[in-house]
Backbone as a ProteinNet text record, in pm:
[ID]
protein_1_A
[PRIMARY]
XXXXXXXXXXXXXXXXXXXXXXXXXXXXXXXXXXXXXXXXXXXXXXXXXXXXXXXXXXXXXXXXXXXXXXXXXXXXXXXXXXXXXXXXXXXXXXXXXXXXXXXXXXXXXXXXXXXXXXXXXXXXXXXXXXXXXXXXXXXXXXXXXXXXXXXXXXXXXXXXXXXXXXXXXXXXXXXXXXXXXXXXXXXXXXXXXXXXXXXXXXXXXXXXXXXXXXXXXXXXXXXXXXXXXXXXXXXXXXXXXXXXXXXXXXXXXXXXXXXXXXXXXXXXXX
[TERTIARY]
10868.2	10848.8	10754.5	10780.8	10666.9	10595.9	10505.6	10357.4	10323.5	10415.5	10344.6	10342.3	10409.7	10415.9	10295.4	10258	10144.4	10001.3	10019.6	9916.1	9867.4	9933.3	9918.2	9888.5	9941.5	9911.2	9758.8	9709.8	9612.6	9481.3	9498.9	9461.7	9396.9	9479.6	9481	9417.4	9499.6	9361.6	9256.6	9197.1	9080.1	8997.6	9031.7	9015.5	9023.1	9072.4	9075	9054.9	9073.6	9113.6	9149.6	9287.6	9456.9	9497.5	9556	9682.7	9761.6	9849	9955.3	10029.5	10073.7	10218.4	10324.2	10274.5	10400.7	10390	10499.7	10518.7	10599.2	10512.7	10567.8	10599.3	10733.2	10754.8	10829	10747.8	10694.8	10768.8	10888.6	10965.4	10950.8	11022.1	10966	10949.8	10779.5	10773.2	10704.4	10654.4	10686.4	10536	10466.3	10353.9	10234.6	10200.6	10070.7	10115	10183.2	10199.4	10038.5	10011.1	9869.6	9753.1	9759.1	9725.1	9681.5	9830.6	9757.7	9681.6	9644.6	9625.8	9494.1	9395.2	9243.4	9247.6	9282.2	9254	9138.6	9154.4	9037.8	9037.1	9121.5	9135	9272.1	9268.6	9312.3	9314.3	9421	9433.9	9535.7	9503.5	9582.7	9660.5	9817.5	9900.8	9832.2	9801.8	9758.7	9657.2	9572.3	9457.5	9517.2	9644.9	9691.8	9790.3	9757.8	9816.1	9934	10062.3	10210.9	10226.9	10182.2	10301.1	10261.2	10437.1	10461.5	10413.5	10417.9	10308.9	10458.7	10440.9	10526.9	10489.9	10647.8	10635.6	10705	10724.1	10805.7	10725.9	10734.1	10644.1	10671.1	10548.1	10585.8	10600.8	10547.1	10507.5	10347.7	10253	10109.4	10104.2	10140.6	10117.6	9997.6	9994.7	9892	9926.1	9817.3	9902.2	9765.5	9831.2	9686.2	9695.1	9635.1	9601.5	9513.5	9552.6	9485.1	9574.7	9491.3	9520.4	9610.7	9705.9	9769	9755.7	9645.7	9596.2	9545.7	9634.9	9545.5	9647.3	9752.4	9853.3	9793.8	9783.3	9779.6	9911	9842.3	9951.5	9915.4	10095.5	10058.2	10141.8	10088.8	10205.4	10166	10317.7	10327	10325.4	10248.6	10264.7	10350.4	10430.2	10535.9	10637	10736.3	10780.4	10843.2	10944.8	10985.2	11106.2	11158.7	11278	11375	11536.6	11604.2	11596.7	11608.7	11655.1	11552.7	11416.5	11257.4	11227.5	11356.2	11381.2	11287.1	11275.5	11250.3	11361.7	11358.2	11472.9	11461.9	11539.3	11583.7	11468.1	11446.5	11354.3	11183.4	11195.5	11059.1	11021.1	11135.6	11153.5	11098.3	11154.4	11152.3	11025	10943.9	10847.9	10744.6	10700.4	10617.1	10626.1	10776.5	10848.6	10799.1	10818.6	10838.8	10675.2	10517.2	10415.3	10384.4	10447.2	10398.6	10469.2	10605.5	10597.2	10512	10422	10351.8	10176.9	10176.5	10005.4	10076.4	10204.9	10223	10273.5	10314.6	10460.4	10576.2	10604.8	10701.8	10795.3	10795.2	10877.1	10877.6	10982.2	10968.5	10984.6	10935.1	10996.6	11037.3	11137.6	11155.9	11239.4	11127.5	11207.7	11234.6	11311.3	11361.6	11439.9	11444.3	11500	11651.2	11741.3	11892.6	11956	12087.9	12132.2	12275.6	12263	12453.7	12537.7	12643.7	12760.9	12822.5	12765.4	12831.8	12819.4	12951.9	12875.5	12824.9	12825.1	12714.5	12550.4	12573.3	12418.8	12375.9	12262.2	12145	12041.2	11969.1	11874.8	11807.5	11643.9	11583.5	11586	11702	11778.9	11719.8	11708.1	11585.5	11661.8	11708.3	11871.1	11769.1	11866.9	11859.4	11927.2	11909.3	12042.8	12053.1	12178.2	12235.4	12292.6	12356.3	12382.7	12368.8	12410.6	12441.5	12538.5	12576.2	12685.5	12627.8	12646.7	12545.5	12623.9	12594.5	12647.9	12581	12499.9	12374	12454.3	12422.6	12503.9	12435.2	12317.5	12283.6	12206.2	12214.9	12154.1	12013.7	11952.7	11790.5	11790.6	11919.5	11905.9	12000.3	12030.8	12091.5	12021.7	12073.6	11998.5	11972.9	11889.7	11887.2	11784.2	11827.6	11784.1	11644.6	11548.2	11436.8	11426.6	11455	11500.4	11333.9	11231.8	11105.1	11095.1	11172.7	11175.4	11331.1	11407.2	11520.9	11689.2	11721.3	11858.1	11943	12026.1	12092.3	12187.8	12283.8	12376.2	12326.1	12292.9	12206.2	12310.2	12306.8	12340	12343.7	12393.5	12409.2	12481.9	12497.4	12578.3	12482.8	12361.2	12251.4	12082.8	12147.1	12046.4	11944.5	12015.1	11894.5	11918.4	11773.8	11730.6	11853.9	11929.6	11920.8	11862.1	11781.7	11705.7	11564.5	11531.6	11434.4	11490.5	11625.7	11720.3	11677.2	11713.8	11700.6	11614.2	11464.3	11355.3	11287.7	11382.5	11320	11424.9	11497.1	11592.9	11567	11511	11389.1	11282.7	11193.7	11086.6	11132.4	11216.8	11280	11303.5	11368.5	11426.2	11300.6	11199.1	11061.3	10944.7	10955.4	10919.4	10989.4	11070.8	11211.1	11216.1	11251.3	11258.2	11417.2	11495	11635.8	11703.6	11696.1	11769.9	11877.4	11925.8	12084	12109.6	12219.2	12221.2	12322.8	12332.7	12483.7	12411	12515.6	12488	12476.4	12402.2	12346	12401.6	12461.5	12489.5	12434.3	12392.7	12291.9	12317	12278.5	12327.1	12264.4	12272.2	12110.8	12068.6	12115.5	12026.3	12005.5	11900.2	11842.9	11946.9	12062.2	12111.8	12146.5	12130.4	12181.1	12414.3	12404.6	12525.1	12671.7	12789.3	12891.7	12885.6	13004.2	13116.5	13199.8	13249.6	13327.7	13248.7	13181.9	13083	13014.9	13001.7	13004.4	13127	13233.4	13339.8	13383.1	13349.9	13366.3	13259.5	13136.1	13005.9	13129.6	13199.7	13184.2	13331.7	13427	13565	13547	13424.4	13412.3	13346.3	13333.4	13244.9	13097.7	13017.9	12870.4	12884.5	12711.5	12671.8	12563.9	12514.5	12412.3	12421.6	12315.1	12338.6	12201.8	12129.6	12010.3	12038.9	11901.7	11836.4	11767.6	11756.9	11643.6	11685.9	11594.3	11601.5	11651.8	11836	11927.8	11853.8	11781.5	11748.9	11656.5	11590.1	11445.1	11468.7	11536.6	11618.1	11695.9	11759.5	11837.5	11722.7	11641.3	11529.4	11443.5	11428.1	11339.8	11440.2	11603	11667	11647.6	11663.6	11691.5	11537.6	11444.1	11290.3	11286.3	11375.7	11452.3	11297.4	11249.4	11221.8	11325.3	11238.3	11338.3	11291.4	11438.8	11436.3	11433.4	11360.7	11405.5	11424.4	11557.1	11552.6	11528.4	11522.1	11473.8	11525.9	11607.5	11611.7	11582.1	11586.5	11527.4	11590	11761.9	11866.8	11755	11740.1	11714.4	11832.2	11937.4	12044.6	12159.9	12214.6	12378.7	12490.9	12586.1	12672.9	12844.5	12933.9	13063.3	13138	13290.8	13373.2	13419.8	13369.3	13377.7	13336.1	13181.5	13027.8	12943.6	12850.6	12732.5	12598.8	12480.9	12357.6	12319.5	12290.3	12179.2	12056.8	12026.3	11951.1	11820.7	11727	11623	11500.4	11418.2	11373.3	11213.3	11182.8	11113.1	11172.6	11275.3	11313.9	11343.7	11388.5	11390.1	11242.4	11132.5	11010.2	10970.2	11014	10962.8	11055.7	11189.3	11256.4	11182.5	11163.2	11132.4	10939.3	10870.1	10764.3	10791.3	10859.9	10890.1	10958.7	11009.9	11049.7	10966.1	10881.1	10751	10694.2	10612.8	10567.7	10701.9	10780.9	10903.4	10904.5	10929.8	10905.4	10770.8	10680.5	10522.8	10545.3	10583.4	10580.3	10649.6	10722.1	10842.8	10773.7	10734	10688.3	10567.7	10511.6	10322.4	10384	10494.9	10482.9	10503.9	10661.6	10727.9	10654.3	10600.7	10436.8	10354.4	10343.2	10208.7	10291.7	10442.4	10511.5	10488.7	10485.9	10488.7	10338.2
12024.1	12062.5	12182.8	12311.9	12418.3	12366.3	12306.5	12259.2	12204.6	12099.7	12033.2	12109.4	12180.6	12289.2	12328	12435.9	12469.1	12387.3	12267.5	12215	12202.3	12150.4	12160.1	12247	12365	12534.1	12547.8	12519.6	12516.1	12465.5	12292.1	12238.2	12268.1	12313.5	12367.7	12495.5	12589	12707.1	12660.4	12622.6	12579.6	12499.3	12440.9	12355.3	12442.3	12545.9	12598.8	12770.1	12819.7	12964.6	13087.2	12986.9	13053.6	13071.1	13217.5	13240.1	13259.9	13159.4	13163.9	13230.1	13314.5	13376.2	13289.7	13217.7	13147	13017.8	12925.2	12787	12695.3	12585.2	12549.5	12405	12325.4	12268.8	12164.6	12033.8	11985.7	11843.7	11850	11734.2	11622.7	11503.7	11414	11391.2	11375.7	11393.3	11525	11630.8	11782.7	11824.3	11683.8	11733.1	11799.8	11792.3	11840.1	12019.3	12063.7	12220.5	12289.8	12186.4	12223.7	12219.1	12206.2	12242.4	12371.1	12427.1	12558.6	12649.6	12591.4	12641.6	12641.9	12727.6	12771.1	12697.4	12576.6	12503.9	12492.7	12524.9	12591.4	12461.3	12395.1	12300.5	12191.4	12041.1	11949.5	11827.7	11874.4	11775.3	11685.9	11565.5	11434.3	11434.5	11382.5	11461.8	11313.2	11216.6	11108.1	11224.9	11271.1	11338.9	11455.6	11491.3	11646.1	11587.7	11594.9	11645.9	11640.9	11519.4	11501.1	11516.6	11517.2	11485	11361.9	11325.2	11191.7	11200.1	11094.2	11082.4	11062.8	11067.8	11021.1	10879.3	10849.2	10657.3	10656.3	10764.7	10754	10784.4	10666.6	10695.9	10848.4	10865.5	11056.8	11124	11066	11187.3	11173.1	11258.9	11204.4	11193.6	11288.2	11269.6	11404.1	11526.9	11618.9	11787.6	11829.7	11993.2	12031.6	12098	12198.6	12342.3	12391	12551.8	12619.4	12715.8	12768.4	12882.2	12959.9	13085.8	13062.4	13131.3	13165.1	13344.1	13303.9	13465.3	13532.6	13607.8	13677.3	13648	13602.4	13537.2	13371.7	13388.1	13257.4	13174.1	13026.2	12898	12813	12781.5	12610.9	12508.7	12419.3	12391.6	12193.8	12166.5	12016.4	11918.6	11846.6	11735.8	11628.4	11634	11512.7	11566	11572.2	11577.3	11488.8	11466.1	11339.4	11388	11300.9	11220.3	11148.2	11192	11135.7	10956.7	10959.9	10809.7	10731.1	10769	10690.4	10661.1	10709.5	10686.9	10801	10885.8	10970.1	11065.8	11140.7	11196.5	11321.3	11443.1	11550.7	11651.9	11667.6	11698.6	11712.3	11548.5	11504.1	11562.5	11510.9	11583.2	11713.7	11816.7	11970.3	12012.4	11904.4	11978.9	12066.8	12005.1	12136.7	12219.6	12257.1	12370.2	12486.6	12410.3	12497.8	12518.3	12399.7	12458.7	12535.5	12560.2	12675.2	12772.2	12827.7	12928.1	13030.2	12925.7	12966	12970.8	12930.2	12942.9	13090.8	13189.4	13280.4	13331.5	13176.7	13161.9	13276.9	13365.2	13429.4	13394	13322.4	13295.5	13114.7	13035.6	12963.5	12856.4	12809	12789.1	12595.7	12598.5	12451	12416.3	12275	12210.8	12039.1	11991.8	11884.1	11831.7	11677.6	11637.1	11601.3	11624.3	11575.4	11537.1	11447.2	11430.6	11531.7	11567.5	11665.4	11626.5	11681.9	11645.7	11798.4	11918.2	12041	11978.2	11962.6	11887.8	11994.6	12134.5	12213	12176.5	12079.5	12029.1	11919.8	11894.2	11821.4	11738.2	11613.4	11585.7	11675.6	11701.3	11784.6	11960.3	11968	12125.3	12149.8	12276.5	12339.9	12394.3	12377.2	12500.4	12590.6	12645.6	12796.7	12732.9	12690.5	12638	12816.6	12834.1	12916	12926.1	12801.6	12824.7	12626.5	12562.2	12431.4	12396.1	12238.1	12180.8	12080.5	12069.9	11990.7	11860.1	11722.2	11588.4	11521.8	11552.3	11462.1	11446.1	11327.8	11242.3	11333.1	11364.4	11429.8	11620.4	11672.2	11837.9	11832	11905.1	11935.3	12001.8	12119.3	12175.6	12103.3	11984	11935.2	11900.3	11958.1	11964.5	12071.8	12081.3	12194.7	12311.6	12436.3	12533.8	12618	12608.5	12699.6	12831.5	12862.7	13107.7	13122.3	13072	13074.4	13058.2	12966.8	12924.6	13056.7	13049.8	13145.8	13081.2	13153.3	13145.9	12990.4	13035.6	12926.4	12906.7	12946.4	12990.1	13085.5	12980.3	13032.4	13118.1	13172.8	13265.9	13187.5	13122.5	13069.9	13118.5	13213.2	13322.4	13391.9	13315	13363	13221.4	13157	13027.9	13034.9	13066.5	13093.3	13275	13297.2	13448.8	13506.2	13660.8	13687.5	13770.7	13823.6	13912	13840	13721.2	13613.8	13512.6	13511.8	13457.7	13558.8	13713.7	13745.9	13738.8	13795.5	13782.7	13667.2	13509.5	13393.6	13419.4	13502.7	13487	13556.8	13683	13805.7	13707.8	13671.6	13587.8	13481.3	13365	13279.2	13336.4	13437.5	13538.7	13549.5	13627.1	13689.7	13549	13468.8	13332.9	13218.9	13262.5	13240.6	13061.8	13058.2	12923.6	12930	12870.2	12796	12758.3	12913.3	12851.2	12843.3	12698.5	12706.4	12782.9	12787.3	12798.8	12715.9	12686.4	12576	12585	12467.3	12432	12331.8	12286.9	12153.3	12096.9	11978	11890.1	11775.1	11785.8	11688	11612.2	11447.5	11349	11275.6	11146.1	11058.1	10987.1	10906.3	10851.2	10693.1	10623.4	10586.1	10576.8	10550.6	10484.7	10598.6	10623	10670.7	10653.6	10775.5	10819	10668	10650.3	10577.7	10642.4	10628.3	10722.9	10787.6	10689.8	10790.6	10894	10862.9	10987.9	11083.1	11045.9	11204.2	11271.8	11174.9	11256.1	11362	11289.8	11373.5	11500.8	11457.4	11590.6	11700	11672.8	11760.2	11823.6	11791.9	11804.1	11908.4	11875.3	12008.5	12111.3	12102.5	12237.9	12234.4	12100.3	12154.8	12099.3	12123	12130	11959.3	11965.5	11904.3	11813.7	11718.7	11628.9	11554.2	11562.9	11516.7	11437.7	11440.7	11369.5	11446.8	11600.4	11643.4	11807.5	11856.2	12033.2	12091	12042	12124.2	12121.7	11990.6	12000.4	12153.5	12089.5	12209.1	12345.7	12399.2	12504.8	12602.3	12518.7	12506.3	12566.6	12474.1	12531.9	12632.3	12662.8	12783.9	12909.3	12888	12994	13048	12903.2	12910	13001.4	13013.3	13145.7	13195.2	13254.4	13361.2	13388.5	13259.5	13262.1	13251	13332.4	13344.1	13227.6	13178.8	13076.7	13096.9	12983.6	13001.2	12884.6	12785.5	12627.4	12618.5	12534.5	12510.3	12321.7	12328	12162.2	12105.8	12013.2	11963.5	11816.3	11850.1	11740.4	11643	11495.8	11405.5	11285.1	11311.8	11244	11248.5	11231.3	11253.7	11190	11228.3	11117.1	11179.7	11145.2	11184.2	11031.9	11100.6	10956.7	10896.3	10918.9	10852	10739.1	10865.8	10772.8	10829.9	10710.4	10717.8	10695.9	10756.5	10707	10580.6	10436.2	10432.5	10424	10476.7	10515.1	10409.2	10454.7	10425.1	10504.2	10468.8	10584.4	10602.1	10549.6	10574.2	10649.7	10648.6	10712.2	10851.4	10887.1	10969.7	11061.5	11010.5	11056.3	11096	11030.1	11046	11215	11184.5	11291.2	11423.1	11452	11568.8	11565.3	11488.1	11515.9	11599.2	11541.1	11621.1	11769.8	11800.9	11931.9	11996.6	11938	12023.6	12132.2	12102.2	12257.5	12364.4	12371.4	12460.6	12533.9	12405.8	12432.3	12497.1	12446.2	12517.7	12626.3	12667.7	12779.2	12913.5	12857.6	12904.3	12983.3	12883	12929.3	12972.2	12957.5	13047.5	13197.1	13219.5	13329.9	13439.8	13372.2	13391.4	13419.7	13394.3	13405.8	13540.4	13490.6	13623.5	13761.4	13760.7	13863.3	13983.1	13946.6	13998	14069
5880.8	6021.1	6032.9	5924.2	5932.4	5945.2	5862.9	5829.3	5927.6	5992.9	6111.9	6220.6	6253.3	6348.7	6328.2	6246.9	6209.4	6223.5	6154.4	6184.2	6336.2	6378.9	6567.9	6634	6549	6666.4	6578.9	6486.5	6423.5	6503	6544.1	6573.8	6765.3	6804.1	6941.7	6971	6851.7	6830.3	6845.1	6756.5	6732.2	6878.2	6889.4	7021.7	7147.3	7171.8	7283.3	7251.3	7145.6	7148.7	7265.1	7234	7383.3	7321.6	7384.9	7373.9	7473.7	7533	7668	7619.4	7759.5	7768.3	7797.5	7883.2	7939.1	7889.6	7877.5	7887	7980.9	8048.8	8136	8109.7	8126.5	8109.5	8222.7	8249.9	8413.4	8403.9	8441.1	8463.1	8528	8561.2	8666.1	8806.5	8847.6	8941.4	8981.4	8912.2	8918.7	8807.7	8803.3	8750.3	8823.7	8949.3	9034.4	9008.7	8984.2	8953.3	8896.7	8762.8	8759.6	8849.6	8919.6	9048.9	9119.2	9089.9	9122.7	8980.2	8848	8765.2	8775	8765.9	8707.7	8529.1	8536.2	8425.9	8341	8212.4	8118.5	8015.3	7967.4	7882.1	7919.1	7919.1	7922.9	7807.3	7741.9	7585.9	7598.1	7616.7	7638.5	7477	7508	7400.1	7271.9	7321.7	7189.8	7100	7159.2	7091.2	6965.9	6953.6	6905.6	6837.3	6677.9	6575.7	6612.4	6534.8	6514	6660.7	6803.6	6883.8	6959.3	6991.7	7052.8	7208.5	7257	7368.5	7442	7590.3	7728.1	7701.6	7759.2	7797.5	7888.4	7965	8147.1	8209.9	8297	8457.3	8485.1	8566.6	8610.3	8573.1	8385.7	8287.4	8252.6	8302.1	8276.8	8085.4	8050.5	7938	7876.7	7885.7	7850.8	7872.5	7788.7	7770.2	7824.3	7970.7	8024.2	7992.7	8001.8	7886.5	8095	8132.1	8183.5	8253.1	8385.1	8431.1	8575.6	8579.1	8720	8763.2	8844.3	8847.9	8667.5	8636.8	8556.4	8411.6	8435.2	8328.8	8257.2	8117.5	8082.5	8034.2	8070.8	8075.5	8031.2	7933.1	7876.8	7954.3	8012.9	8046.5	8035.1	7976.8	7967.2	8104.3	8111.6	8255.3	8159.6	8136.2	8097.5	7952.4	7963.1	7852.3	7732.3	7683.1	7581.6	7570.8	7585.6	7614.3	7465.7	7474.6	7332.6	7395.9	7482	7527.4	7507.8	7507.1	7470.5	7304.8	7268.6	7109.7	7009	7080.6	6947.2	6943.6	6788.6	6730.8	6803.4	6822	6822.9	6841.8	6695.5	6678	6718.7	6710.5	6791.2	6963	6993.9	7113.6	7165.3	7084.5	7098.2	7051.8	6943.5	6877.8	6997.5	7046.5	7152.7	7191.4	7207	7237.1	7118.8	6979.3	6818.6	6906.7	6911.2	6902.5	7007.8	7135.6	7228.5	7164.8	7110.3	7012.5	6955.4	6888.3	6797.8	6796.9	6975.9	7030	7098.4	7115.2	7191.7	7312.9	7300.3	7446.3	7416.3	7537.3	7461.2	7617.8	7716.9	7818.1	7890	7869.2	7855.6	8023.2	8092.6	8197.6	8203.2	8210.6	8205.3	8312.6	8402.4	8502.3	8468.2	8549.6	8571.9	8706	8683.3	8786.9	8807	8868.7	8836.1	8944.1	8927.7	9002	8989.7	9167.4	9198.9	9217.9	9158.7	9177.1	9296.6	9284.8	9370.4	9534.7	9609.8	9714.9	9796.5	9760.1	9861.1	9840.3	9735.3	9726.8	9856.5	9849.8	9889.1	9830.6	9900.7	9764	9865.9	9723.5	9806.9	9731.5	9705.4	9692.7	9539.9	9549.2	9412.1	9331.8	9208.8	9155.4	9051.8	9075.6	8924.4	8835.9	8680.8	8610.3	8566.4	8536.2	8497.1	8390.3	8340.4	8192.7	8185	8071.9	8050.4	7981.3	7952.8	7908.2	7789.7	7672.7	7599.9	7550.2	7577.3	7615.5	7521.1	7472.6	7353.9	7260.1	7191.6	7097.8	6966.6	6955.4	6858.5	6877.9	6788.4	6806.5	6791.1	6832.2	6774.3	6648.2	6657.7	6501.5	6402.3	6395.8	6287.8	6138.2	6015	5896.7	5844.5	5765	5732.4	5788	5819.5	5840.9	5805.1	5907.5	5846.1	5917	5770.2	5889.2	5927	5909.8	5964.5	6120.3	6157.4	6310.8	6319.3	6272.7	6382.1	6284.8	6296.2	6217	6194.3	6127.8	6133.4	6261.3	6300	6381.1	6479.4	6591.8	6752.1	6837.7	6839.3	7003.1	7103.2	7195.1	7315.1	7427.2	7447.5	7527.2	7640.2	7639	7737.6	7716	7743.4	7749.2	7796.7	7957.7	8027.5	8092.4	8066.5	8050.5	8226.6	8185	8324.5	8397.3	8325.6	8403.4	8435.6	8378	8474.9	8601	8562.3	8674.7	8749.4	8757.8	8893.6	8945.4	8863.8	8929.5	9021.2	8971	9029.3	9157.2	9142.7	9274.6	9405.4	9346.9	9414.9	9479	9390.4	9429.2	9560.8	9529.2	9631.9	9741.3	9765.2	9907.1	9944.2	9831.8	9946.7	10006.8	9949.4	9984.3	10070.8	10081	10170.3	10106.2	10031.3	9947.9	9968.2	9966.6	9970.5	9806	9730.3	9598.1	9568.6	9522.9	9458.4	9311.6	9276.6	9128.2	9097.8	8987.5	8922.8	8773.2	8694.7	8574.9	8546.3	8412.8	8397.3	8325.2	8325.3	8198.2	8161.2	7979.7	7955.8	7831.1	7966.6	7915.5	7857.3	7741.3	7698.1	7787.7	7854.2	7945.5	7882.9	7931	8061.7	8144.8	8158.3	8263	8379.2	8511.9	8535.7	8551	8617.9	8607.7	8689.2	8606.2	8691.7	8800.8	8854.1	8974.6	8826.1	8763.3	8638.7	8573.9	8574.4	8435.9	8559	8702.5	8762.6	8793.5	8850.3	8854.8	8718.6	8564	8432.7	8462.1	8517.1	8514.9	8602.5	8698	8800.1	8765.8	8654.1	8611.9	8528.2	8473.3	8323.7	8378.1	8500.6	8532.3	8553	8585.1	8580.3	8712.3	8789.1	8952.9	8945	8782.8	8814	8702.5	8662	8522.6	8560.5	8405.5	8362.3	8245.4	8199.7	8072.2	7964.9	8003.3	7896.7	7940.4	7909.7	7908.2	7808.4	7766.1	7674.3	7556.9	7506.8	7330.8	7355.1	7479	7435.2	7449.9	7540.6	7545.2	7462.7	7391.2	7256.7	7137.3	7103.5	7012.7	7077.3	7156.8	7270.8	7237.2	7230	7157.1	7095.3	6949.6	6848.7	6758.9	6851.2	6827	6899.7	7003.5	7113.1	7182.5	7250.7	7338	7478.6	7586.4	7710.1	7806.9	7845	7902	8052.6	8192.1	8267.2	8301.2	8417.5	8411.2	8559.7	8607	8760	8763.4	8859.1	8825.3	9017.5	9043.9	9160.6	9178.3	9273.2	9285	9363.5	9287.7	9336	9353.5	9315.6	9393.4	9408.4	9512	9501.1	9442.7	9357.2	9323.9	9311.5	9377.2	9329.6	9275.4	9305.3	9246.5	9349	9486.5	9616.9	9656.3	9671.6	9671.3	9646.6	9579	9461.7	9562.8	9573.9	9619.2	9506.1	9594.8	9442.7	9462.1	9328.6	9288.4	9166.3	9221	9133.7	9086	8983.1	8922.2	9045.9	9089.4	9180.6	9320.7	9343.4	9485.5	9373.8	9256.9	9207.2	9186.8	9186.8	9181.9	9349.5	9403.6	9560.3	9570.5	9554.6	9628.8	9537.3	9383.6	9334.1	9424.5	9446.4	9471.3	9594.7	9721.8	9856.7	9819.3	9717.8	9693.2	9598.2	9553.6	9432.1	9528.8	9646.2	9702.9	9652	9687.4	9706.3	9530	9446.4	9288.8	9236.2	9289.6	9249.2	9295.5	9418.3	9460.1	9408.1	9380.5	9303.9	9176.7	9085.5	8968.4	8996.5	9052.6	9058.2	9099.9	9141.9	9223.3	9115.8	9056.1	8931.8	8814.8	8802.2	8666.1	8713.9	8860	8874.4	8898.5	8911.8	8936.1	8843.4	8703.1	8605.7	8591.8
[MASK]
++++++++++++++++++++++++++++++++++++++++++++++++++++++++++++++++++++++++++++++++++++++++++++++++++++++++++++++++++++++++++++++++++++++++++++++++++++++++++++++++++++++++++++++++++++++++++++++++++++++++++++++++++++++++++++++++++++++++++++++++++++++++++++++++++++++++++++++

C-alpha cells in the first residue's frame, strides 16, 4: 500500500505541482461544488496511477486540484463505494493519497436517508460522530506505523472545533443546519422499515453507504475531519418514502446551493 500510495502522490506531483490544504470529498449528486473552484487541473481518476474509477451515476469520476479564494483544493467529484465491489482499502485509497499531496483537513459529504423525525428531505446535517455497520474495516491486516498507528483514537471523528466553525459559518449565511449521527451501511439496497427502525434504536439521525471507511483512515493519519450529509429521504418503521436512486440525486442537487455554500465559506474562513 506505501508504494502505491506513493506512487500516485508521485504521479500527481508531477502532473500538477499542488499542494492542497484541504480535501474535499463530493458525494451523490453534490458534484457541481467545483464550480465555485478557480480550477487549475482536472485528472479523470482512469488516467492516475492504482485508483479505481466511479461506477455510480452522480459520481463524475475525477480529482480537481484548484483555488477557493486564496486556499488550495482537492477535491473528488465521485467517490467509491464497498458495495461497487472494491475492498476496504481500495475504497479509502485517495483519502491515504490526499494525505500525502498535503491535505491536512478533510471535508467529506454525502447523501442519506433520516430516520430523526425533526428531519426533512432537503435538510443539510453536521454528522457529529458515526456508527460503523460495514461488514468489513479499512484497517484490517496488518499495520503500517508509516500511515498512523495501530489502534486509532475514535473519540473525535469528526473535528470539534471545525464543527463549530461550520456552525458559525451556517448562522452567518443563515443556512438551516441540523446535526445528528451517521450510520454506515453496505448498501446497494436501500433501507427496510426494519433496518431503519434498527438505524434509529441504536442511536443514529441518519444512514448511508460510504463516509465511515474514509473517515476512519483520515483518522487513522489524524487528519481532521469535517462530515456534511444531505437527507435525501425519509424512512421510519411506520412509513418508508420510496425511494429511487434518481429522486435521491434530484433531492441532494435542490440542497447543493445550501452545501456549496456551506463549504466555500468554510474553506475561505480560515
Amino acid at each position: 500500500m506505501w508504494n502505491k500510495v506513493q506512487e500516485t502522490v508521485n504521479y500527481l506531483k508531477n502532473k500538477t505541482n499542488y499542494i492542497p490544504e484541504f480535501g474535499v470529498i463530493l458525494g451523490s449528486g453534490l458534484g457541481s461544488f467545483t464550480q465555485d473552484m478557480e480550477i487549475e487541473f482536472t485528472i479523470p481518476y482512469a488516467e492516475i496511477p492504482n485508483f479505481p474509477v466511479s461506477t455510480v451515476q452522480g459520481h463524475k469520476g475525477a480529482l480537481v486540484f484548484g483555488k477557493i479564494g486564496t486556499k488550495s483544493v482537492v477535491a473528488m467529484q465521485g467517490r467509491f463505494h464497498f458495495y461497487e465491489g472494491y475492498d476496504m482499502k481500495t475504497v479509502t485509497f485517495p483519502v491515504r493519497v490526499m494525505k500525502y499531496l498535503g491535505v491536512n483537513k478533510l471535508i467529506v459529504s454525502n447523501a442519506s436517508g433520516g430516520v430523526n423525525p425533526n428531519y426533512k428531505v432537503g435538510d443539510v446535517v453536521l454528522i457529529k460522530d458515526h456508527i460503523n455497520f460495514f461488514p468489513d474495516h479499512p484497517l484490517r491486516g496488518t499495520n503500517d506505523e508509516r500511515f498512523g498507528p495501530r489502534f486509532v483514537n475514535m473519540s473525535e471523528p469528526y473535528s470539534r472545533s471545525l464543527m463549530k466553525r461550520a456552525k458559525e459559518i451556517a448562522l452567518q449565511n443563515e443556512i438551516d443546519l441540523k446535526e445528528g449521527i451517521y450510520l454506515g451501511l453496505q448498501g446497494p439496497t436501500f433501507e427496510t422499515l426494519a433496518e431503519y427502525k434498527m438505524v434509529k434504536n441504536v442511536g443514529a439521525d441518519c444512514v448511508g453507504m460510504s463516509t465511515v471507511p474514509e473517515v476512519i483512515v483520515a483518522r487513522h493519519m489524524e487528519l481532521d475531519c469535517l462530515g456534511i450529509s444531505v437527507i435525501t429521504d425519509m424512512g421510519d418503521e411506520e412509513n418508508i418514502d420510496e425511494v429511487n436512486h434518481n429522486e435521491v440525486l434530484e433531492a441532494a442537487r435542490k440542497a447543493e446551493p445550501h452545501v456549496r455554500k456551506l463549504i466555500k465559506e468554510f474553506i475561505l474562513s480560515f
